[in-house]
Legacy VTK file of the C-alpha trace (Angstrom):
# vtk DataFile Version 3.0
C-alpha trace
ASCII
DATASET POLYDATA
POINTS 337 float
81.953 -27.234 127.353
83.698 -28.142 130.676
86.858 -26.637 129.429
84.800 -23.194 129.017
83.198 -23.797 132.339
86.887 -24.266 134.100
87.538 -20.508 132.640
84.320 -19.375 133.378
84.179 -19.933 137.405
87.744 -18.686 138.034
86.237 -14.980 135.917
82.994 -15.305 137.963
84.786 -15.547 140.948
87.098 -12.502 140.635
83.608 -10.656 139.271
82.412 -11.515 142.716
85.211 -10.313 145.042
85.433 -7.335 143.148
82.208 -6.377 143.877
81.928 -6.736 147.408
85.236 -5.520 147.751
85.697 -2.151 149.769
86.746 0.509 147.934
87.785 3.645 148.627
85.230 6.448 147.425
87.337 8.959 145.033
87.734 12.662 146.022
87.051 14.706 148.892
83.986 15.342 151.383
84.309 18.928 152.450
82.583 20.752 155.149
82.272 24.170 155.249
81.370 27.226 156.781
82.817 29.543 154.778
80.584 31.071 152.191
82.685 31.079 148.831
83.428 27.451 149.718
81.503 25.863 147.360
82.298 28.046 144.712
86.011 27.466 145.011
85.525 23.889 145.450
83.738 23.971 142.064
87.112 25.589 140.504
89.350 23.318 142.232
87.802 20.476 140.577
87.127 22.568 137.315
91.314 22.851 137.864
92.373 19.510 139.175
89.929 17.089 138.520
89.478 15.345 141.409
85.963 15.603 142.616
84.705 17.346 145.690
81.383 16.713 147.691
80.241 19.800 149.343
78.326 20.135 152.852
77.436 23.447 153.524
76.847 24.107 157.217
77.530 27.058 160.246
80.386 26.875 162.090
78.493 25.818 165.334
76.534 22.941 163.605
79.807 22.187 161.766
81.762 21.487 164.861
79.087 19.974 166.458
79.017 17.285 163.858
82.255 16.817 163.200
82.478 16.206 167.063
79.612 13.983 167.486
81.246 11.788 164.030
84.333 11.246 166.243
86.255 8.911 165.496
84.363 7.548 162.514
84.335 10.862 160.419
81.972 11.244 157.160
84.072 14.516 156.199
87.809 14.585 154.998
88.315 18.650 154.599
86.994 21.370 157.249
86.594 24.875 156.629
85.341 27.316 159.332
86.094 30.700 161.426
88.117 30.009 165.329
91.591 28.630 165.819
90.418 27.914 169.184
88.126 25.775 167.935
90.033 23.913 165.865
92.751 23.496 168.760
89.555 21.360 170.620
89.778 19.390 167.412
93.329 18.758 167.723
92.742 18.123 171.564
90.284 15.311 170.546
92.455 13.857 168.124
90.028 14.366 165.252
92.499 16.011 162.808
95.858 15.331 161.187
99.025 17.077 162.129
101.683 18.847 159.764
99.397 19.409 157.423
100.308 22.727 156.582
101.721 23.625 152.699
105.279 24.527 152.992
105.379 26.216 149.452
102.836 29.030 150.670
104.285 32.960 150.848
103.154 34.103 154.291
103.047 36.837 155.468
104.637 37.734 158.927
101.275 37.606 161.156
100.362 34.625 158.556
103.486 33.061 159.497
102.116 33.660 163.350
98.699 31.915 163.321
101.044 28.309 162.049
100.249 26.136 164.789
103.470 24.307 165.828
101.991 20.661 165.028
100.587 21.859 161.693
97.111 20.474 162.765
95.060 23.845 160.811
96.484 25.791 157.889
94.865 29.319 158.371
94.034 31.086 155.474
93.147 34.259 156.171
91.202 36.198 159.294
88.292 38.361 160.361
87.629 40.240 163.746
85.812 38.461 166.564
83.875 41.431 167.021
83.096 45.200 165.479
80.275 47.068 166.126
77.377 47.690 163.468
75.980 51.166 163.768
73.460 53.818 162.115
75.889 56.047 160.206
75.319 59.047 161.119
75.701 58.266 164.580
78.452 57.655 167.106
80.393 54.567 168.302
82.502 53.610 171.001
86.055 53.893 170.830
86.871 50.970 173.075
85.239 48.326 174.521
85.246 49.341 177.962
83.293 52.632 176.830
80.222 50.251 176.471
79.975 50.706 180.331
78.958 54.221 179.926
75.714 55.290 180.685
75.489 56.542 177.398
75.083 52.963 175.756
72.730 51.631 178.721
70.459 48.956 177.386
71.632 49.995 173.070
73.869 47.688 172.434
73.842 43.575 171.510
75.975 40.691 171.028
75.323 36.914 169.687
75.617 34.050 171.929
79.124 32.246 172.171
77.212 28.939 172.383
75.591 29.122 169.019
77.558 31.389 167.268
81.058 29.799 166.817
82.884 33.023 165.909
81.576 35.192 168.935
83.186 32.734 171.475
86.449 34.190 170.123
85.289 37.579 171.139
84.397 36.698 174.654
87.607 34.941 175.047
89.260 38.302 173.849
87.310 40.625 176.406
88.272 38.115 179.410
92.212 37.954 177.701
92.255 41.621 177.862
90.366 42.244 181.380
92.432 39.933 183.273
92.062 36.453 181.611
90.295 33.620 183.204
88.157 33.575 185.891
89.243 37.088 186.919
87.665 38.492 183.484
84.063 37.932 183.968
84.021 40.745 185.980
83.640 43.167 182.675
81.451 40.319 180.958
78.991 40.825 184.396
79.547 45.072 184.003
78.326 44.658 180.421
75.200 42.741 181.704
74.966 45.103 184.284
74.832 47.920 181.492
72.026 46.533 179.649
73.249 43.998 177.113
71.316 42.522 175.117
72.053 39.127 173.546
70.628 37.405 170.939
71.422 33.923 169.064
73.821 34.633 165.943
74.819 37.688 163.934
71.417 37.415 161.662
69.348 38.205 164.868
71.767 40.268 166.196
71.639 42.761 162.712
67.855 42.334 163.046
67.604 43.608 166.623
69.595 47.010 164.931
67.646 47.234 161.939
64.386 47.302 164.072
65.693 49.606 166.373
65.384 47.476 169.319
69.404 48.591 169.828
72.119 51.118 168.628
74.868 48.647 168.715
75.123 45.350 167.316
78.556 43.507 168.094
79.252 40.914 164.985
82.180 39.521 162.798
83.698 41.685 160.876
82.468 39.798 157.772
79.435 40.346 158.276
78.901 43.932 159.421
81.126 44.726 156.175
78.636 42.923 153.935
75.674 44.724 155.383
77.209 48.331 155.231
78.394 47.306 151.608
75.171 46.270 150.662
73.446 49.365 152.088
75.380 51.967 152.146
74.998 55.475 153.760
72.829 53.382 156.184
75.348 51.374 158.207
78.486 51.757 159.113
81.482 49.781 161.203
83.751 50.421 164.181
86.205 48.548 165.393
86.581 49.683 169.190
90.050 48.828 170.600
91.651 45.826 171.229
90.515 43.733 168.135
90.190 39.901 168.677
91.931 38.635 165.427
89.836 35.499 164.272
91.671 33.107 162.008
89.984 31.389 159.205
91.215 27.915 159.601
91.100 24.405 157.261
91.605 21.057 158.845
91.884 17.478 157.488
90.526 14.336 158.920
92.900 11.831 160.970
91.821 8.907 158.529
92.930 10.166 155.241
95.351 7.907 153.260
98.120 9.141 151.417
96.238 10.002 148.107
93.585 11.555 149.892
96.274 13.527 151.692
98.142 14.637 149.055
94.486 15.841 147.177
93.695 17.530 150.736
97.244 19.068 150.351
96.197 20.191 147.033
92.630 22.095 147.939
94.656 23.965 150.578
96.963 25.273 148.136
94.354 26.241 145.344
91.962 27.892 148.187
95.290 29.676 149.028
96.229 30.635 145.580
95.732 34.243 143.887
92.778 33.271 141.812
90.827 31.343 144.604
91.222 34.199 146.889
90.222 36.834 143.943
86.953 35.224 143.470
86.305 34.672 147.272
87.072 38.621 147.952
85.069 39.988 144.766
82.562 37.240 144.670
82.371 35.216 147.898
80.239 38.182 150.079
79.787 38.086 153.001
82.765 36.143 153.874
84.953 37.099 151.110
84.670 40.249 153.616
88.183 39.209 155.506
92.034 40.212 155.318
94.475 37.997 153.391
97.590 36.319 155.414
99.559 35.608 152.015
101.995 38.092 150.263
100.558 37.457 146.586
97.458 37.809 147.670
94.690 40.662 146.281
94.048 43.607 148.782
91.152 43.396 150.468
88.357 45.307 149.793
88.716 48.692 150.257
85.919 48.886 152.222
87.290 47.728 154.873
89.995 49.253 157.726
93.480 48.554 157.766
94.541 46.103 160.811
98.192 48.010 160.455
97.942 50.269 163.144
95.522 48.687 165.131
95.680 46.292 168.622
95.210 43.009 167.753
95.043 40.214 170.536
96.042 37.360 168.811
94.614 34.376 171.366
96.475 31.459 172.183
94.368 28.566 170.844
95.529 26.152 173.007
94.671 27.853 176.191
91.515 29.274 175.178
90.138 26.369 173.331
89.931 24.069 176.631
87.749 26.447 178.506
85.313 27.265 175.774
82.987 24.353 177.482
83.808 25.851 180.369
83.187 29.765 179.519
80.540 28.874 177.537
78.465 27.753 180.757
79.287 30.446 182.785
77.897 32.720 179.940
74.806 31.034 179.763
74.599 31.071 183.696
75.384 34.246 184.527
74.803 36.475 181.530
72.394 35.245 179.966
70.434 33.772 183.599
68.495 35.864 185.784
LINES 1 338
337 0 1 2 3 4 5 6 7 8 9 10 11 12 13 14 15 16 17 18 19 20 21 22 23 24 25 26 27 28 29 30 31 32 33 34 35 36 37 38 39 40 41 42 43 44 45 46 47 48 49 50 51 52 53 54 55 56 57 58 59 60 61 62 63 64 65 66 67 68 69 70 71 72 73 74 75 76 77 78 79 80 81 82 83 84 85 86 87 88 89 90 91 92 93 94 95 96 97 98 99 100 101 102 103 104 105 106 107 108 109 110 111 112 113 114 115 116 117 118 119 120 121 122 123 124 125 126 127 128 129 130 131 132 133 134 135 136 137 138 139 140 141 142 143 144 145 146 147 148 149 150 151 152 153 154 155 156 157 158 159 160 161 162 163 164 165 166 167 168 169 170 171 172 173 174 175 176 177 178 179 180 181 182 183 184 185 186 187 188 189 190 191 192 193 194 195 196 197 198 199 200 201 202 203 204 205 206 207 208 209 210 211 212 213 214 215 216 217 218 219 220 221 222 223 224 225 226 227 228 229 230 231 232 233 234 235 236 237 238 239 240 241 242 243 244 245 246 247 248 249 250 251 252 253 254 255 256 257 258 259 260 261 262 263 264 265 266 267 268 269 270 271 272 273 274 275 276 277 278 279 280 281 282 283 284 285 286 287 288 289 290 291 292 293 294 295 296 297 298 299 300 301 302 303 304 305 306 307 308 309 310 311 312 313 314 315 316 317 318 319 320 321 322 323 324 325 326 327 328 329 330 331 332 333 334 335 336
């Protein structure tokens, strides 16, 4: 008996530490603000095995939490529409650098949207802003043709302080009028003409549909999945100079080497031909964008080529510090009395 209880406590003890021992939880957490994500994520672990928990969210409330976690972060992956925004990421030291693939085919614009640290891996883009229209009716051909008298009080826009993406497309109208401060004064001739803003691109479409304006100024994703889903009734322009929004993926600073190299992974798959197939022909409305990888499918050819067109590609750096900053003044001065 006291032999059995000499091998007994030594078992007992290891039994013990082993169970309050901290472990490391297997897989990923993934936040995202892409549509398809989840159903890709499902794949990837259909593919890979390695599990992935999913937290679906916008891309304002995704940043907002991922900021507020700081430094003790409850995600490892980050999926969501803005360079700029992740830039504020990097800026806060929230997310690993050099974590870009280096076995992906880029294309040449693809190749452009590579931050130099590697801190995001884009994986695709959108437009800051088209315009949503009846479609038998008219559209302007560039943004400064919303001053007419024409459009006076017909035409809306989200707000850059909820919706992440539009921030982008206020950025691009200062970038393109002059850059900052000297740009608000075409932000203040817009007010001046009758804007109308509402929160995010579902009130925004709403405003249209009831007729309360002509114009409605939203992502490309979005106005594309609308005029898809009813068509002859909508249709989309894209007045000159686009804002090119990048789709962007981050990881969290903490990850470990495994969890790295499984982050590493995801990035690849969501990259691959047969992720990006199902995101573009299943993934609506953000399966809606253009791809940034050679082997890619085309995108759907509902949608305008970005060949010929103006794109201002903003500098995420610059752009990203003031969005605090040009976010206030909005909400001051555009949207104040």
């Amino acid at each position: 008996m006291r032999k059995l209880i000499w091998i007994l406590i030594p078992l007992l003890i290891v039994v013990a530490v082993w169970s309050f021992w901290p472990r490391q939880k297997p897989g990923l957490v993934f936040y995202s603000a892409v549509s398809y994500g989840p159903m890709l994520a499902q794949a990837f672990t259909k593919e890979s095995g390695i599990p992935v928990r999913v937290v679906e969210m916008s891309t304002g409330a995704l940043l907002a939490r991922v900021s507020a976690q700081g430094r003790n972060p409850q995600w490892d992956v980050a999926w969501f529409d803005g360079a700029s925004a992740a830039a504020g990421l990097q800026r806060a030291h929230l997310v690993a650098s050099g974590i870009v693939p280096k076995d992906i085919p880029w294309t040449d614009l693809g190749k452009s949207l590579i931050p130099a640290d590697g801190a995001w891996i884009p994986t695709g883009y959108t437009l800051a802003g088209v315009i949503l229209h009846p479609a038998k009716r008219p559209a302007p051909d560039t943004w400064d043709d919303l001053l007419q008298a024409r459009w006076r009080g017909r035409f809306a826009m989200n707000n850059p302080a909820i919706s992440g993406p539009t921030y982008p497309q206020v950025a691009g109208w200062l970038d393109s009028h002059g850059g900052w401060p000297a740009g608000q004064s075409f932000l203040l001739a817009l007010k001046a003409n009758g804007m109308q803003v509402y929160p995010k691109n579902s009130n925004t479409i709403h405003a249209l549909s009831q007729g309360e304006v002509e114009l409605a100024i939203v992502q490309s994703s979005a106005a594309y999945a609308l005029a898809a889903e009813q068509p002859g009734r909508w249709a989309v322009s894209i007045p000159k100079p686009a804002v090119l929004l990048p789709r962007v993926m981050v990881f969290a600073d903490h990850l470990n080497a495994k969890q790295r190299r499984d982050a590493a992974d995801f990035a690849r798959f969501m990259l691959s031909p047969k992720a990006q197939e199902l995101a573009m022909r299943k993934g609506a409305p953000d399966g809606y964008y253009w791809p940034i990888t050679s082997n890619a499918p085309t995108a759907d050819p509902g949608m305008a080529s970005t060949k010929s067109l103006p794109l201002i590609n903003l500098d995420p750096a610059f752009w990203g510090a003031r969005e605090s900053a040009i976010n206030a003044w909005f909400s001051s001065h555009i949207l104040g009395q």
